[in-house]
TIFI-525753 format. One line per 10 residues: for each residue y, z, x of C-alpha. Coordinates in nm, 4 decimals. Example, Ala and Ser with C-alpha at 12.3 -4.5 7.8 and 13.67 -1.06 7.14 Angstrom:
BEGIN
-0.4500 0.7800 1.2300 | -0.1060 0.7140 1.3670 .
***
This chain:
BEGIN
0.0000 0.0000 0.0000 | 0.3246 -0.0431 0.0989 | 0.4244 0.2835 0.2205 | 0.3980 0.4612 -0.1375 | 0.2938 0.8290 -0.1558 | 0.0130 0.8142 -0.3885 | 0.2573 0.9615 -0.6562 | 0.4761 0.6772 -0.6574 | 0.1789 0.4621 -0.6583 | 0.0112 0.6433 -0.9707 .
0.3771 0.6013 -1.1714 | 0.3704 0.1943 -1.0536 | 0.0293 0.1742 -1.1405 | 0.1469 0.3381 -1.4612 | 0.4222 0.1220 -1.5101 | 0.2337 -0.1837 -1.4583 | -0.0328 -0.0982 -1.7468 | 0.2619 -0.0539 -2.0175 | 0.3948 -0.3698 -1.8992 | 0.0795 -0.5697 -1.9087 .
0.0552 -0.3875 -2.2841 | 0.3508 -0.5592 -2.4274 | 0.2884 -0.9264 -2.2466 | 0.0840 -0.9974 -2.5139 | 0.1537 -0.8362 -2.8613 | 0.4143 -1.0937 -2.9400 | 0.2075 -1.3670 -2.9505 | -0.0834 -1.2118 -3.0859 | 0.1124 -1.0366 -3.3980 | 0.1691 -1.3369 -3.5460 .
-0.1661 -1.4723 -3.6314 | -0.3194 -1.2018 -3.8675 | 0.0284 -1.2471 -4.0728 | 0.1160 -1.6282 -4.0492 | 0.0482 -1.7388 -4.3734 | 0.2435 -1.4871 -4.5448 | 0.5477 -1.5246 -4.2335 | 0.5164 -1.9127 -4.3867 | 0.5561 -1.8223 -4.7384 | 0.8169 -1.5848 -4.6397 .
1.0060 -1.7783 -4.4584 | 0.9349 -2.1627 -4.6205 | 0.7080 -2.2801 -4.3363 | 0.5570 -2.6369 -4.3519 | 0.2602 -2.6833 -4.1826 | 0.3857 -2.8372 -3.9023 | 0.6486 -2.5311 -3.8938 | 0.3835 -2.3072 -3.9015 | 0.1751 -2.4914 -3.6053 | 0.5033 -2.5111 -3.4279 .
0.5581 -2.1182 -3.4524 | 0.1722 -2.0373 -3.2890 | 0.2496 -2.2971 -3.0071 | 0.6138 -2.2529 -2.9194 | 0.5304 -1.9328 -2.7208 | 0.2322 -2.0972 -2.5073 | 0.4532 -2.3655 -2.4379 | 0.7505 -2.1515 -2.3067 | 0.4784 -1.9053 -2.0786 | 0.4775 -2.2802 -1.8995 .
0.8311 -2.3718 -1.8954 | 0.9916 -2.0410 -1.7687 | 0.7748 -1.9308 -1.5617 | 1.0001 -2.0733 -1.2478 | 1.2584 -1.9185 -1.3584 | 1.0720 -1.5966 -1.2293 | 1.0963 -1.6202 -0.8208 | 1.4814 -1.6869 -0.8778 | 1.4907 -1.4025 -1.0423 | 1.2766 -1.1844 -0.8502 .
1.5078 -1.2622 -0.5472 | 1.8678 -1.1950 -0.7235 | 1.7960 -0.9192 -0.9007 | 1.4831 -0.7347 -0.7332 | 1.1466 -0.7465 -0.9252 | 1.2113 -0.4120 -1.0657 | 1.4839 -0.4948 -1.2288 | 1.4097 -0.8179 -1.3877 | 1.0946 -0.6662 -1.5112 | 1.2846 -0.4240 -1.7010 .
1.4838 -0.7336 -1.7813 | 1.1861 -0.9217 -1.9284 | 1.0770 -0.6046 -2.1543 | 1.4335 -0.5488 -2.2799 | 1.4274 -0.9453 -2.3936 | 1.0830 -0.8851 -2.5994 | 1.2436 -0.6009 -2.7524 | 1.5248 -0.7902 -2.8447 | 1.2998 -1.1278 -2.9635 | 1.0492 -0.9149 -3.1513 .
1.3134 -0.7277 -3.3806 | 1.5099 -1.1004 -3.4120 | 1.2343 -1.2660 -3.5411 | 1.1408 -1.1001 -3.8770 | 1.4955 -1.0606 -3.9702 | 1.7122 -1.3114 -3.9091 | 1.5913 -1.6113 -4.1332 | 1.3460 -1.9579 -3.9707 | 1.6049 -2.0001 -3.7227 | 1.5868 -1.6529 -3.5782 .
1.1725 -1.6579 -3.6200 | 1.2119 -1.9811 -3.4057 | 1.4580 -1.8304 -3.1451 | 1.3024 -1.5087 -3.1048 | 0.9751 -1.6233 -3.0619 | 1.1206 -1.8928 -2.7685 | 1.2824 -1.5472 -2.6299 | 0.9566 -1.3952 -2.6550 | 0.7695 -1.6685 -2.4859 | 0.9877 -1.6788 -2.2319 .
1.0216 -1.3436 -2.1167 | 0.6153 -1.3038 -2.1082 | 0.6419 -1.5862 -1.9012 | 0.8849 -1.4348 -1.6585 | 0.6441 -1.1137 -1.6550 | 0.3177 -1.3068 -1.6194 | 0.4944 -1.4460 -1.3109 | 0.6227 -1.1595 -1.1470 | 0.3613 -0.8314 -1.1476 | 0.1094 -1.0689 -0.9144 .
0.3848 -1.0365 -0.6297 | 0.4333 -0.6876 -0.6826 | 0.0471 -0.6261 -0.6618 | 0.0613 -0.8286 -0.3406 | 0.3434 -0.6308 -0.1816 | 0.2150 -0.2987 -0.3080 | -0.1246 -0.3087 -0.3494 | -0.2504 -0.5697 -0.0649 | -0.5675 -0.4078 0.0027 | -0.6692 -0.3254 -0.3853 .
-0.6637 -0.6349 -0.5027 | -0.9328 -0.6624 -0.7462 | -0.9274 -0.3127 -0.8870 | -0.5155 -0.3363 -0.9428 | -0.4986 -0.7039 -1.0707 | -0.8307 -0.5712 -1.3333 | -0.6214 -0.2957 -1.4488 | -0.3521 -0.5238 -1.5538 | -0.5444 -0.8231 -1.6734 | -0.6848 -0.5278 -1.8870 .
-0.3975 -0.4050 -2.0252 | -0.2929 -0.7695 -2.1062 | -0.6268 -0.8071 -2.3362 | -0.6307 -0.4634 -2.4683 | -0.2445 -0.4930 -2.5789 | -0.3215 -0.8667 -2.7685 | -0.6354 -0.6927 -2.8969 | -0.4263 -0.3479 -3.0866 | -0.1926 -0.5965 -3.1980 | -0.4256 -0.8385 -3.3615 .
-0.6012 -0.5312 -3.5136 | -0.3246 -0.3410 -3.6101 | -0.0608 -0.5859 -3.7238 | -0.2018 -0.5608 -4.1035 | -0.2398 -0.2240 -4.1051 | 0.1255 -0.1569 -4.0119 | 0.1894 -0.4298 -4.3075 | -0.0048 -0.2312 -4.5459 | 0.2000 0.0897 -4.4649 | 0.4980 -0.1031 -4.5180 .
0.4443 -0.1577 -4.8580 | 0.3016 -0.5203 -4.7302 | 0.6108 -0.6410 -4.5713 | 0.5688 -0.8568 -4.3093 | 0.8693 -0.7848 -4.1291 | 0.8433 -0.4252 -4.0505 | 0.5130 -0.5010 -3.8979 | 0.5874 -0.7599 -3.6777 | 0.9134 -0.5759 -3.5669 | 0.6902 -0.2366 -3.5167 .
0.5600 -0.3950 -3.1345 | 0.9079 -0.3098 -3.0183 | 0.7949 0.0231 -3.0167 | 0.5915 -0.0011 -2.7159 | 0.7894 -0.2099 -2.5182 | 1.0879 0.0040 -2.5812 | 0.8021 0.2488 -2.4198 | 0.7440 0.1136 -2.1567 | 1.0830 0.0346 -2.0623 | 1.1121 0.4097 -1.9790 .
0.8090 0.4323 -1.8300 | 0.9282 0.1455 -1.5766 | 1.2857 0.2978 -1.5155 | 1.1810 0.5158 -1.1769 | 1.0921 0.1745 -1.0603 | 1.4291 0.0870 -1.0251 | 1.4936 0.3005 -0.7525 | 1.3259 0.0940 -0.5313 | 1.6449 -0.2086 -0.5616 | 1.3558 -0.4128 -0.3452 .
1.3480 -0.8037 -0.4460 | 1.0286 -0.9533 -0.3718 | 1.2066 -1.1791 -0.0815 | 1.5888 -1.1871 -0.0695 | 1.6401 -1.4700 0.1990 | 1.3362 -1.7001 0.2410 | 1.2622 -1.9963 0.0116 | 0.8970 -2.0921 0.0108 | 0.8577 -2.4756 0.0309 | 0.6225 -2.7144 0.0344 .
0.3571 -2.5526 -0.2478 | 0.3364 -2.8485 -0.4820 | 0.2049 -3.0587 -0.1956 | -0.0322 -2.8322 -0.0699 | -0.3990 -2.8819 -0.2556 | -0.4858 -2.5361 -0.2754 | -0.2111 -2.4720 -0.4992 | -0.3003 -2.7100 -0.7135 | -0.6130 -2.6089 -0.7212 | -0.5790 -2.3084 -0.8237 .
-0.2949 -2.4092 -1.1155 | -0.5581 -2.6313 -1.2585 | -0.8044 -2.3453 -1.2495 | -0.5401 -2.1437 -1.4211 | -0.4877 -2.4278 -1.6558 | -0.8573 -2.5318 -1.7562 | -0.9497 -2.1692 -1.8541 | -0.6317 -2.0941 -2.0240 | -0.6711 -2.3893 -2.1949 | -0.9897 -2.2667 -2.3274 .
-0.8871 -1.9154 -2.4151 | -0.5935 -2.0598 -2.6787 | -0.8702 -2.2986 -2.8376 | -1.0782 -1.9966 -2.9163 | -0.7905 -1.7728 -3.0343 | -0.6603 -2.1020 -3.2436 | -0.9788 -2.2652 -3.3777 | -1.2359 -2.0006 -3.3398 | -1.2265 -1.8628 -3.6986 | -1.2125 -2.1359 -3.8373 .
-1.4706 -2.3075 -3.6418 | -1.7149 -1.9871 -3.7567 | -1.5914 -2.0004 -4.1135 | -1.6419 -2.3720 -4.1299 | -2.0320 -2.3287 -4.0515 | -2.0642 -2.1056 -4.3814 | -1.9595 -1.7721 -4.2335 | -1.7464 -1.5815 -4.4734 | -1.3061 -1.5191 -4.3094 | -1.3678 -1.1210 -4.3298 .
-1.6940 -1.1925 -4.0621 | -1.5297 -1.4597 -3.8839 | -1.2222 -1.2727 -3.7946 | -1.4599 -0.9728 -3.7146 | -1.6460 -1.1916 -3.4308 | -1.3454 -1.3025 -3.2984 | -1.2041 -0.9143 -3.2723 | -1.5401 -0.8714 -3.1161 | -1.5236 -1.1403 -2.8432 | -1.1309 -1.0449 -2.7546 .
-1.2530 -0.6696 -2.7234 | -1.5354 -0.7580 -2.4786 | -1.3267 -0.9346 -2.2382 | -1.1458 -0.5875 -2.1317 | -1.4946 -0.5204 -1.9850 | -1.4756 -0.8494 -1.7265 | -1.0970 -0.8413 -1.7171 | -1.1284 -0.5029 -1.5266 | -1.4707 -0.5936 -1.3197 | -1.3909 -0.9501 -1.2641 .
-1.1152 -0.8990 -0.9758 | -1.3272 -0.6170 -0.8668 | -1.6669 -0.8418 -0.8500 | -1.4260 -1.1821 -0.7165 | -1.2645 -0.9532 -0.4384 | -1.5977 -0.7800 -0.2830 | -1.7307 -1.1744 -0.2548 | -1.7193 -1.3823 0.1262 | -1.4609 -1.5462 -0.1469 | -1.4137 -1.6311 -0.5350 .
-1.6554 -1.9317 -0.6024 | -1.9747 -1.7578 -0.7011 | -1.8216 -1.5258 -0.9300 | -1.6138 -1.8228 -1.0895 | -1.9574 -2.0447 -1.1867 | -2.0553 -1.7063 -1.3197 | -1.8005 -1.6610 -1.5768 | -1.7177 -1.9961 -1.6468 | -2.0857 -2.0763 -1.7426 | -2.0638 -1.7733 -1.9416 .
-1.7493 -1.9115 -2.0834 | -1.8882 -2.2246 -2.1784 | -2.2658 -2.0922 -2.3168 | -2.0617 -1.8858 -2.5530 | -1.8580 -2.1084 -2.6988 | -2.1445 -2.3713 -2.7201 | -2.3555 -2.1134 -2.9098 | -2.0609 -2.0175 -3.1564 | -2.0565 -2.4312 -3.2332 | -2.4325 -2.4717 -3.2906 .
-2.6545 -2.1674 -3.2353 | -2.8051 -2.0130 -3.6034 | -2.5276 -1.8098 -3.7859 | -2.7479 -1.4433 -3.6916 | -2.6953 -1.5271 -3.3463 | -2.3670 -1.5488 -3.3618 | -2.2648 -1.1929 -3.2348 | -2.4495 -1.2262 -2.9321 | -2.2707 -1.5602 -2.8052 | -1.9204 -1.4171 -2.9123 .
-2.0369 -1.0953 -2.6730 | -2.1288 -1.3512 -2.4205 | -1.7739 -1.5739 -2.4543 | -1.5860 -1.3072 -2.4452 | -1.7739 -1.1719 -2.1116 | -1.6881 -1.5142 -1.9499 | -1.3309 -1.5167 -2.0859 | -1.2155 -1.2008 -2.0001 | -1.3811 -1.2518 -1.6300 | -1.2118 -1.6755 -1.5497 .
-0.8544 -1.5172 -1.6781 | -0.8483 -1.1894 -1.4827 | -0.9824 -1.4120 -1.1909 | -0.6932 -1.6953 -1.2483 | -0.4482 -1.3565 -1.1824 | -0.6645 -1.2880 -0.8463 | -0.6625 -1.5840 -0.7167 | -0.2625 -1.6220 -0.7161 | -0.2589 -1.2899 -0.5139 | -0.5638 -1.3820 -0.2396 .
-0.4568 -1.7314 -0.2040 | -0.0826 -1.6010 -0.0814 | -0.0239 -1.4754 0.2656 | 0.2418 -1.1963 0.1615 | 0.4531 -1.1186 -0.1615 | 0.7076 -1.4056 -0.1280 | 0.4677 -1.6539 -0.1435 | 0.2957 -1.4954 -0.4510 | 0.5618 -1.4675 -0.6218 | 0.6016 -1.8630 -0.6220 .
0.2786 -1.9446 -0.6653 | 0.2553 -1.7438 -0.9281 | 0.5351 -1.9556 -1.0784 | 0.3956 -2.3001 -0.9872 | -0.0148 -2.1772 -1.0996 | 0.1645 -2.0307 -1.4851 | 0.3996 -2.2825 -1.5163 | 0.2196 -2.5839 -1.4605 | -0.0994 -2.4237 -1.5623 | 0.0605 -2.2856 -1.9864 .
0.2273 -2.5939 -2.0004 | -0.1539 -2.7351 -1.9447 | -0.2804 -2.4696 -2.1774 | -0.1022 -2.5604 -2.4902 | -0.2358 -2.9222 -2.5160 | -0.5641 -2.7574 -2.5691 | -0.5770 -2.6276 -2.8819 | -0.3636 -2.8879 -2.9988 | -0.6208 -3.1230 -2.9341 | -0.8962 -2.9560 -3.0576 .
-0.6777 -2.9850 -3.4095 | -0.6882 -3.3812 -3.3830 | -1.0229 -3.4020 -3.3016 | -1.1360 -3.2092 -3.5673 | -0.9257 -3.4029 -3.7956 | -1.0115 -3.7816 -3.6854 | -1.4075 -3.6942 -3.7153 | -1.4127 -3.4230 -3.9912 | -1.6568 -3.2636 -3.7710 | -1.6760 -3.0178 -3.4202 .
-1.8687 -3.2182 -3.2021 | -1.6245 -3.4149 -3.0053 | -1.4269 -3.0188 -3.0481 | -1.7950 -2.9178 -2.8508 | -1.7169 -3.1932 -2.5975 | -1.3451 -3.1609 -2.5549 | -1.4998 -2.7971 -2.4285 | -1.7276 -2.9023 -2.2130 | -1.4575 -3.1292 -2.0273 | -1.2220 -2.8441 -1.9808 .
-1.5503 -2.6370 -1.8450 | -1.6498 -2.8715 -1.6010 | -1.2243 -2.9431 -1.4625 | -1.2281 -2.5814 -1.4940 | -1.5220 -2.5050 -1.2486 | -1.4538 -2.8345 -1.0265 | -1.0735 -2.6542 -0.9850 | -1.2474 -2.3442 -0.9108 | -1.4957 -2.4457 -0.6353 | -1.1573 -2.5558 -0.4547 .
-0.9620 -2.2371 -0.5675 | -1.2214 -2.0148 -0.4791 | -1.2565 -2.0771 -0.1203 | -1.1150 -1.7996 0.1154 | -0.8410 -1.9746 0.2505 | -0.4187 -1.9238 0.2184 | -0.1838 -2.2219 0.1093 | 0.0167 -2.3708 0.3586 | 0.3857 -2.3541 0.2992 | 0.7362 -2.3501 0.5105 .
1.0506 -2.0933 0.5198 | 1.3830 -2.1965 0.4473 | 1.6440 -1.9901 0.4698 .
***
């Protein structure tokens, strides 16, 4: 660690875990109450399609905006940035008409993005000899905090007399949490790199190795959250069960998003434990498609094993492939960037397919494409090697 008493790395290690709590509940909040939001707010279709893939979208786009902002302001600081923003894009979206849904839920996007980018250079400045056990911890947060608020998102609605709005504003709560819990962080006024400008990462193979990695499996993940109950449902299973398999698989993955980086770090280097998850990956989703409709719970156990493991990986790999906390900090921005901006065409396509053959075999293949770019990416990304980049100052 980077000279922390093991106090100050217990309250970071603290802070990081609220963080990676609210980096998710914005997105996943919406889902369980979408179709009343649309009815609510006079959603078309295409509104409503726009509101569940705006935020993907914008974890892509602003995600460079993150190493600029890690080096002007410190990445303290613009972390408590980012979680101020989702406090002020989660209480603007239920109340201030489509326009402020829209708007709040870019905000929202964007600061995630800015987040996603940043806590992989911290872990590498901090934590460069934990790896696998800090970058778990977070990755587990992340799924545990989109799993309470896809649980818990109706509940709050039913408390609230079935308003929609107090329970989608309610997830400020937390992040209004851990905004205090991340204020002694301040103190440290440290930017991740205050004079040197990495160069030369979008030419370097590595890199883009690992951003298609990123890309392929993330890719995957939003065509199961998008398309997996209704995939389920469409085979005869009733919404209440369908929904409940889902819940299932998201739960599961906190068990390989905190052994994953553990199990990837221990390794010569990453490429046996990425065939391992990503052929988990793949054999669950195959078996939710076609195996009998008893089976079901098993393969959703298994998915969500192999999802949990290739996303908390994806994280790792930013943080192993860097030499030092500068240049994880921008590849972090190149591998999220490029690699949501990849993400969001998946589930999008999934939608077409399904709609030009009324059926989810070519969805089954469109799966197995992504598997095999994913582990193809991966067998590069994996290896034990740094990218190769240049200073400027």
């Amino acid at each position: 660690m980077s000279g922390k008493t093991s106090g100050a790395a217990v309250l970071l290690l603290l802070g990081m875990v609220m963080v990676g709590l609210n980096l998710r509940p914005a997105l996943s909040s919406i889902a369980p109450v979408l179709s009343v939001v649309r009815l609510g707010e006079g959603l078309s279709a295409t509104g409503a399609g726009l509101l569940t893939t705006l935020p993907v979208l914008c974890l892509g786009l602003f995600a460079p905006l993150a190493p600029i902002l890690a080096r002007r302001l410190g990445a303290e600081q613009a972390i408590l940035l980012v979680l101020a923003g989702l406090m002020l894009a989660i209480l603007l979206r239920p109340y201030t008409g489509p326009v402020g849904l829209f708007l709040g839920t870019i905000l929202a996007g964007a600061c995630i993005g800015i987040g996603n980018v940043i806590l992989p250079g911290i872990v590498k400045r901090e934590f460069a000899h934990r790896v696998g056990p800090v970058t778990g911890l977070y990755t587990m947060a992340l799924s545990l905090g989109a799993a309470l608020a896809a649980g818990f998102t109706v509940p709050v609605q039913n408390l609230a007399g079935g308003d929609w709005r107090p329970a989608m504003a309610f997830w400020a709560l937390p992040a209004a949490l851990a905004a205090i819990t991340w204020l002694p962080q301040l103190k440290q006024h440290r930017a991740l790199n205050k004079v040197a400008h990495v160069r030369g990462l979008w030419r370097d193979p590595l890199a883009w190795q690992v951003m298609v990695y990123m890309g392929a499996q993330s890719s995957l993940s939003y065509c199961v959250f998008g398309w997996l109950p209704t995939i389920l449902a469409d085979r005869g299973m009733s919404a209440l069960a369908a929904g409940f398999m889902m819940s299932m698989s998201v739960l599961v993955q906190l068990i390989t998003a905190l052994t994953g980086p553990w199990f990837a770090a221990r390794g010569r280097d990453q490429r046996l434990a990425i065939v391992v998850v990503v052929v988990l990956t793949i054999a669950g989703l195959l078996g939710c498609v076609y195996a009998p409709l008893e089976q079901i719970w098993l393969w959703a156990v298994v998915l969500g094993l192999g999802q949990g493991g290739t996303f908390s990986i994806a994280l790792t790999l930013i943080v192993l492939r860097a030499s030092d906390a500068t240049v994880a900090s921008e590849l972090s921005g190149m591998v999220q960037g490029g690699g949501y901006t990849i993400a969001a065409l998946g589930p999008l396509l999934v939608g077409l397919l399904h709609e030009w053959t009324h059926g989810w075999h070519a969805v089954a293949i469109w799966f197995a494409v992504l598997t095999v770019v994913a582990l193809i990416a991966g067998l590069g990304a994996g290896r034990n090697l740094h990218v190769t980049v240049r200073r400027a100052h």
